[in-house]
C-alpha positions in Angstrom: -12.1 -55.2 24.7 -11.0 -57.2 22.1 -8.3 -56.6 19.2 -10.5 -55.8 16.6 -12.4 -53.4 18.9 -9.2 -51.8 19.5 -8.3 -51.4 16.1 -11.8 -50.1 15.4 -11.5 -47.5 18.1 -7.9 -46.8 16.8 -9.2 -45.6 13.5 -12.7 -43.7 14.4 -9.7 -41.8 16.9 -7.5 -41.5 14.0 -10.4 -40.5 11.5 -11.9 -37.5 14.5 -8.0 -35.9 14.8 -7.5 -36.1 11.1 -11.2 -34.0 10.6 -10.1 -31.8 13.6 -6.9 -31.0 11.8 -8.4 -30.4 8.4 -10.6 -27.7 10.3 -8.6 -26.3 11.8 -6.0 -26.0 8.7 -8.9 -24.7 6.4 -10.2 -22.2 9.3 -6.6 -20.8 9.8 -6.2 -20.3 6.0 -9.4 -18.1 5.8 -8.2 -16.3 8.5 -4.5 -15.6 7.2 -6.5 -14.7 3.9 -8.6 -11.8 5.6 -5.6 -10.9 7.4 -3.6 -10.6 4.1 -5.6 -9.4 1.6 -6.5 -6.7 3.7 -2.9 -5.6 4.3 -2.2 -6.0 0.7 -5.1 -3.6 0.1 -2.8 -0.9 2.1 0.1 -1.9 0.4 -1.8 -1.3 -3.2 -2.9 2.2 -1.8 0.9 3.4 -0.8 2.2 2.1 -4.2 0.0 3.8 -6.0 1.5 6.7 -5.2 5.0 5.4 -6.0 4.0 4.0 -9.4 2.0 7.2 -10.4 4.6 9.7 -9.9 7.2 7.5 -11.3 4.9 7.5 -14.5 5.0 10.6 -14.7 8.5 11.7 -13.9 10.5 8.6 -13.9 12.0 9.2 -10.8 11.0 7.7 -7.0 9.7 9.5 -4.5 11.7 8.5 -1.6 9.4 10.5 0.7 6.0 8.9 0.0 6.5 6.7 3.2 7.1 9.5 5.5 3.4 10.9 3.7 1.6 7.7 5.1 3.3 8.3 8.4 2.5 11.5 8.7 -1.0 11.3 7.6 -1.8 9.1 11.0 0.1 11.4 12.7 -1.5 14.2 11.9 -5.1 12.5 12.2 -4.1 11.1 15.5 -2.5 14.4 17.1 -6.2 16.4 15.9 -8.3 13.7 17.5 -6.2 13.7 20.7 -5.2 17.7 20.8 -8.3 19.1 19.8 -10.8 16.5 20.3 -12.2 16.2 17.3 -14.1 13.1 16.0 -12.3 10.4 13.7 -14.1 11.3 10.5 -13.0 15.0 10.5 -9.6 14.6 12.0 -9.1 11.8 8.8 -10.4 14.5 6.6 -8.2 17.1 8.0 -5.1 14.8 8.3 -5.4 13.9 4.4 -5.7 17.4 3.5 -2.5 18.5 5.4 -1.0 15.2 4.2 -1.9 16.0 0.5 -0.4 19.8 1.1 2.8 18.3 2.5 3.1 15.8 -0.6 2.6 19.0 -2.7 5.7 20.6 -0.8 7.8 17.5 -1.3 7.3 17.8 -5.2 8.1 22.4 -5.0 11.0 21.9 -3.1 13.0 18.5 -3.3 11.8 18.2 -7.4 10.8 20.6 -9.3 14.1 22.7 -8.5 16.6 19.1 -9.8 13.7 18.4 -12.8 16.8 18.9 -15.3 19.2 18.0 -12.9 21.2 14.5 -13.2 19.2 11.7 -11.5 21.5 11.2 -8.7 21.2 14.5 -7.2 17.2 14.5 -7.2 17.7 11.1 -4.9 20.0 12.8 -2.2 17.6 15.5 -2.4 14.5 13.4 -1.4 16.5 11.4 0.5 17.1 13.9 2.4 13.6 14.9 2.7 12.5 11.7 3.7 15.4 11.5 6.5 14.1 15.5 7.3 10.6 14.5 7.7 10.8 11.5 9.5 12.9 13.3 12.5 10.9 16.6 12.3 8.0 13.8 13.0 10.1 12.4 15.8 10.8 15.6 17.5 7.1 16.7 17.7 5.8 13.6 18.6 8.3 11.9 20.4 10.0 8.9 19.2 7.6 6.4 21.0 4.9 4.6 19.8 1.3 6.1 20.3 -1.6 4.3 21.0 -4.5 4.8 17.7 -7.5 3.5 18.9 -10.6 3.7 16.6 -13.8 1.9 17.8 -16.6 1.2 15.2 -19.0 -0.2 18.0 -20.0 -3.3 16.5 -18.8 -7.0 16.4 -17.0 -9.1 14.4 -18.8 -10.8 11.5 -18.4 -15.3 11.9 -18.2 -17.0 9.2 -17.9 -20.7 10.0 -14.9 -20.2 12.5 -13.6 -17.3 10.9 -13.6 -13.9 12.5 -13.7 -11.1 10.5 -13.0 -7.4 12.0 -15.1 -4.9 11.1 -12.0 -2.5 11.0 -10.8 -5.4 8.1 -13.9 -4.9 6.6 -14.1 -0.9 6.8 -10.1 -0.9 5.1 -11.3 -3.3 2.3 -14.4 -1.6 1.0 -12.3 1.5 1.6 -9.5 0.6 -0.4 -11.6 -0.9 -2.9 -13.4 2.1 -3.5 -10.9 4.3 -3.5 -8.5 1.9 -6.6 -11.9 1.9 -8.3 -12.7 5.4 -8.2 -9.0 6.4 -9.3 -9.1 3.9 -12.6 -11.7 5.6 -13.5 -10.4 9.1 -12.6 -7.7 8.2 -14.9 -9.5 7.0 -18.0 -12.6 9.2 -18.1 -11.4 12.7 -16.8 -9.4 15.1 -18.8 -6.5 15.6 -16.0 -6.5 11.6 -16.1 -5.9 12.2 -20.0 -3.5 14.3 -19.7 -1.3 12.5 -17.0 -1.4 9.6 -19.3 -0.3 11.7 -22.0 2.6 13.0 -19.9 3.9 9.6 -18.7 3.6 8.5 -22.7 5.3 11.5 -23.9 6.0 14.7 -21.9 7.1 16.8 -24.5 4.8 15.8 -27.0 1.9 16.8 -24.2 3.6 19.7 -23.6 3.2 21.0 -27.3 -0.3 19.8 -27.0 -1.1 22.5 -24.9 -0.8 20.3 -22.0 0.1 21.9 -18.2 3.4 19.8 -17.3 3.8 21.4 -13.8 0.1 21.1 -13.4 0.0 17.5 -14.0 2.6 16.5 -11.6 1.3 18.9 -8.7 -2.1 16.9 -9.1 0.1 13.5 -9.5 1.8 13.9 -6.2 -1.4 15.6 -4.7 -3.3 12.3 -5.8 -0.5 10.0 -4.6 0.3 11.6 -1.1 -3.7 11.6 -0.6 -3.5 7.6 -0.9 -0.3 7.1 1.1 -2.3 9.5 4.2 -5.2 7.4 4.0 -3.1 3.9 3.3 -1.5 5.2 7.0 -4.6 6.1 8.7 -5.9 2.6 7.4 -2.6 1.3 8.7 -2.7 2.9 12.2 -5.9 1.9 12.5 -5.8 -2.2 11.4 -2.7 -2.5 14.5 -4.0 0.1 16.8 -0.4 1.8 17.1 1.9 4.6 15.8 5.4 5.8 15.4 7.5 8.2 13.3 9.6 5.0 11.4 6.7 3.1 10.0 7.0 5.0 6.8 10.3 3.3 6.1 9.0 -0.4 6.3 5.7 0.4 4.9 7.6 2.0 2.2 9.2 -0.4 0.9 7.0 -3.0 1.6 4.7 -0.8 -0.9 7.9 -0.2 -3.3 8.3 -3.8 -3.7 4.2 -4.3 -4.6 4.8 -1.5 -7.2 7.6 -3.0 -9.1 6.1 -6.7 -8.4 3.3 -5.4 -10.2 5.0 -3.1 -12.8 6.3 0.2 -12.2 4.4 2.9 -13.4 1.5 0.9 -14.1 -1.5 2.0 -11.7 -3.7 -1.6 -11.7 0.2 -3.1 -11.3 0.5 -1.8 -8.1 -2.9 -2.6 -6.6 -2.3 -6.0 -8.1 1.3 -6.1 -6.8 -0.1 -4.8 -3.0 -2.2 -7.3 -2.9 -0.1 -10.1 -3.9 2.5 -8.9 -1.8 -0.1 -9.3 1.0 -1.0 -12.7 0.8 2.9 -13.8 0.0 3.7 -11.9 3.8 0.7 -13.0 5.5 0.7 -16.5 4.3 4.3 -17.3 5.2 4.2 -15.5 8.1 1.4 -17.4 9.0 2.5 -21.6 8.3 6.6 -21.0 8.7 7.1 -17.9 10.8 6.4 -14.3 11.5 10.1 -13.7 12.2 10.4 -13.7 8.2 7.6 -12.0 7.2 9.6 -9.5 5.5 12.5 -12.0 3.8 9.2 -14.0 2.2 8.1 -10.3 0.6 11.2 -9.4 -0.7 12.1 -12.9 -1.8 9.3 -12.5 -4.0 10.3 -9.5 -5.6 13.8 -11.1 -6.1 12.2 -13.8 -8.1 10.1 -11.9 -9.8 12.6 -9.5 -11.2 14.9 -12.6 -12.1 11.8 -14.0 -14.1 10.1 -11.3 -15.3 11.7 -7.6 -14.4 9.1 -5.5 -15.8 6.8 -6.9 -13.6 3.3 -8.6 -13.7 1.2 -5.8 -15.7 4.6 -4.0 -16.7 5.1 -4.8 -20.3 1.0 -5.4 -21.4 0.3 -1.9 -23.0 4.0 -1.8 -24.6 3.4 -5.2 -25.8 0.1 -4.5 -27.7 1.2 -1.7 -29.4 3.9 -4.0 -30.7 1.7 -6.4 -32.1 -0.8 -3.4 -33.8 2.5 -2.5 -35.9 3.5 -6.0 -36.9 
């Protein structure tokens, strides 16, 4: 062979790896993508809940990951105890979920509502720390296996595999965010809950059911968290009574990333909070998945505290009265 030859093979050699690599890169990032967006999408649901309740009553509910735990739990213990197929014992699980959340809001609030702001933390703080070891107790402090089959294969695109359990928790989640904007801005109960987180006093002289709003706030946000668990138990096939506390504040973090106590902030926040996690995770390591999520939240409250959607309403009224 001679020299040019060799440096004609060289290159065609050079010019094949450099194509492999750019398929591979471009396949891996579609992949991270489905993988992220579709965690983000259970992040958005669990900090929903967060960001609506603190709308309404300006306080955190602390508890609101042990909800999401509890609603697998509880879906996972009527499936394997009783037998009973993975639609209803969902159904069932939300509902005992959503009574739970209810319970959380009659005993650990409502009592503190005009108490100082530091005892109404310790007391669901200490609801949350109750919860999550009544959870252990009953179900043991091992991980349980959540296996969910939908009985039909992964969708290709290109080299891309796509789930259908990443599928079934994005159209879910979708749906779900969808159908709760437009609980909020058509219904009268989604009137009047914006009307309490504007003004609670002034709804209250309206005519407007304070204690009813809240109930249905916390009933709306601990039905998200039980489904955002279920979702979550079933994307990594597993279960145990401390992934409320991770998922938690993974979903705190997507709340105030996208603005606390706005409702499309935290399903923008979620998701963006997704991709930051799975994307790093991804192309540096999965040992720092969770320093590249809070890392954004650092920078974002440095940069802009309110957070992404934060300040948008309060900075249109501004500019009507100028």
């Amino acid at each position: 062979m001679t020299s040019s030859e060799t440096i004609l093979s060289n290159c065609t050699g050079a010019k094949l790896a450099a194509l492999t690599f750019s398929r591979e890169f471009v396949t891996m990032f579609w992949q991270q993508m489905v993988n992220s967006i579709s965690l983000g999408a259970l992040y958005s649901l669990l900090a929903i809940g967060y960001t609506m309740v603190y709308g309404i009553i300006k306080l955190i509910n602390f508890a609101h990951g042990e909800i999401f735990m509890c609603g697998a739990f509880f879906t996972w213990w009527i499936m394997t105890a009783f037998s009973v197929p993975f639609p209803i014992a969902a159904l069932v699980g939300i509902m005992l979920s959503t009574a739970l959340g209810i319970s959380v809001e009659r005993i650990a609030y409502r009592p503190l509502r005009n108490a100082p702001r530091f005892a109404v933390i310790i007391s669901v703080l200490g609801m949350s720390i109750f919860l999550q070891n009544m959870a252990r107790i009953v179900w043991g402090a091992e991980s349980q296996i959540f296996d969910v089959e939908f009985g039909l294969s992964p969708i290709l695109i290109g080299n891309v595999v796509i789930p259908i359990k990443k599928i079934f928790i994005l159209a879910t989640s979708f749906i779900l965010m969808v159908a709760l904007g437009l609980y909020v801005k058509k219904t009268y109960i989604g009137k009047a809950m914006r009307a309490t987180a504007a003004d609670s006093e002034a709804a209250e002289m309206m005519g407007i059911n304070i204690n009813g709003v809240v109930v249905t706030t916390f009933a709306i946000g601990s039905a998200m968290g039980a489904i955002a668990g279920i979702l979550f138990a079933i994307n990594y096939n597993s279960i145990d009574p401390f992934m409320g506390f991770n998922a938690g504040l993974k979903a705190f973090t997507a709340a105030v990333l996208g603005g606390i106590g706005n409702i499309y902030g935290a399903m923008v926040g979620g998701v963006l909070l997704g991709i930051f996690e799975g994307i790093g995770a991804g192309y540096i390591s999965s040992m720092y998945r969770d320093a590249f999520a809070f890392g954004v939240l650092i920078i974002v409250l440095i940069f802009r505290p309110e957070g992404i959607l934060g300040e948008i309403g309060k900075s249109k009224k501004r500019e009507k009265t100028r």
